[in-house]
C-alpha positions, 0 to 999 in steps of 0.5 A: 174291641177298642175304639180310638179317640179319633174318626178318619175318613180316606186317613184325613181328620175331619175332612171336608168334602166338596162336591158337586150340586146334584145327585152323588154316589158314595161308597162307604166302607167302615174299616174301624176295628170295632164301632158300629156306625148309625150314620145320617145326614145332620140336616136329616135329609134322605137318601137312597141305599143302592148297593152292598159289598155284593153288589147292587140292590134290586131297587133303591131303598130310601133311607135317613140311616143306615148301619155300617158294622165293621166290614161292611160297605153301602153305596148311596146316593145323595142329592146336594142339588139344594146346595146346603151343605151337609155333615154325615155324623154316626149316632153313638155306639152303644154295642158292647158286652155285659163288661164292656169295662174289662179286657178288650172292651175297656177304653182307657184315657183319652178314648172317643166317648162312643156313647157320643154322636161324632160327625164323621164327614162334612160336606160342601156342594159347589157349582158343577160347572154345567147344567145339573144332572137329573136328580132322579133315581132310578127304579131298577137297578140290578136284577139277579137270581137268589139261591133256591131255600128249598134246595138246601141241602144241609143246615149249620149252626154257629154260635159266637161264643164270649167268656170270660177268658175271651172278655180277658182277651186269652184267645184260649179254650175254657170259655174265651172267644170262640165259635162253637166254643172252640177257639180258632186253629189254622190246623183245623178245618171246622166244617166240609162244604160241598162244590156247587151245594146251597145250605142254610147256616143259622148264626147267633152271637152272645152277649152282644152284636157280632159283624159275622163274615164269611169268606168266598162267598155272597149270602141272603138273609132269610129270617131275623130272630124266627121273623123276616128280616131287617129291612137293611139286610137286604140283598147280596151281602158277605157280612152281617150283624148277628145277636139273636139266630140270623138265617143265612142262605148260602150258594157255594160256588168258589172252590177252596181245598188246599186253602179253605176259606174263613168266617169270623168276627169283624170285629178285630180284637174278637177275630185275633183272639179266636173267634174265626174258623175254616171251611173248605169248599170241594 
């Protein structure tokens, strides 16, 4: 997919934010097309990974990086009360296809190099006005009951498939962006999934990574490439990046007959031109 020449935060370009001297929350999401964050803090301090975009973690997880691919949202806490001001930046992106230069990978003039480090938001601790806060974090923070793997009643597979015709951006059959080498149609319902049922769908993309998102529902990661998973594929999550088999265990809880539901790559251009399918939940 395409990245543009310019990173912004909330619309602004690069902005500047003042916060307070003490212990701050963000909630981040990255809404870019197709550009994977590896966001830090320039001064490298720590901070601590709480929530995904299914809620909290069971604890905090301290962190200096942390991943963002397209669609996915993190919530952190940073402590500012050394009141040293700080710039969030993203390592470069290195994730593209074995030819990046053709089709929907290419650049064209004036692109944002992402092989480049980019600051992406500055920050500026000031005086809060009162007494600071307690810059303590807390040990639990949510506890919730995971869906029971050897309750799976069924197993799926998913490949997100990338040929030639997709790197031209066709969006056809015969080898373009698909899954399971079958290209998107509204028409057609690619898989039955029953009310209340829990499964295990294996996920794997080709050639490079793919933001995998499944509507309706929130999942766990079991295992990473036959082995436990990442550290940061921990807790309730609805998008994950997925190259080598990813296992995901998934309770199906929401109904959706007349209006199935999607899973997709994030990734805009890859979606757009057939990576997607349906599921219907009954």
């Amino acid at each position: 997919g395409r990245r543009g020449d310019t990173i912004l935060v909330n619309g602004a370009v690069n902005p500047l934010a003042a916060v307070p001297n003490r212990l701050v929350r963000l909630r981040l999401v990255n809404a870019s097309n197709a550009r994977i964050y590896e966001l830090s803090f320039s001064d490298r301090r720590s901070f601590h990974w709480i929530a995904t975009e299914g809620g909290l973690l069971e604890r905090a997880v301290a962190l200096e990086a942390i991943t963002l691919a397209p669609g996915q949202r993190a919530e952190v806490l940073v402590d500012f009360t050394d009141g040293r001001p700080a710039s969030l930046v993203t390592a470069a992106d290195s994730n593209s296809s074995m030819m990046g230069g053709m089709g929907l990978m290419g650049g064209g003039a004036g692109r944002t190099d992402a092989a480049a480090p980019a600051t992406v938001l500055r920050f500026e601790p000031r005086p809060s006005g009162q007494a600071r806060a307690s810059a303590a974090v807390p040990s639990l923070l949510a506890s919730r009951t995971r869906p029971d793997a050897s309750k799976a009643v069924r197993r799926r597979r998913l490949i997100l498939n990338m040929g030639m015709g997709g790197m031209m951006g066709s969006g056809s059959g015969g080898g373009g962006l698909t899954i399971n080498g079958k290209p998107f149609d509204m028409n057609r319902i690619d898989e039955a999934v029953k009310l209340g049922s829990t499964e295990i769908w294996e996920v794997s993309g080709e050639m490079m990574r793919h933001p995998i998102h499944i509507h309706g529902v929130h999942f766990d990661v079991l295992t990473r490439g036959g082995g436990q998973p990442d550290i940061l594929d921990q807790g309730p999550r609805d998008t994950v990046l997925v190259k080598e088999p990813v296992e995901l265990l998934i309770r199906f809880d929401q109904p959706a007959k007349s209006a199935p539901f999607m899973y997709h790559c994030h990734i805009l251009e890859h979606e757009d031109n057939g990576m997607m399918g349906q599921f219907s939940v009954e």
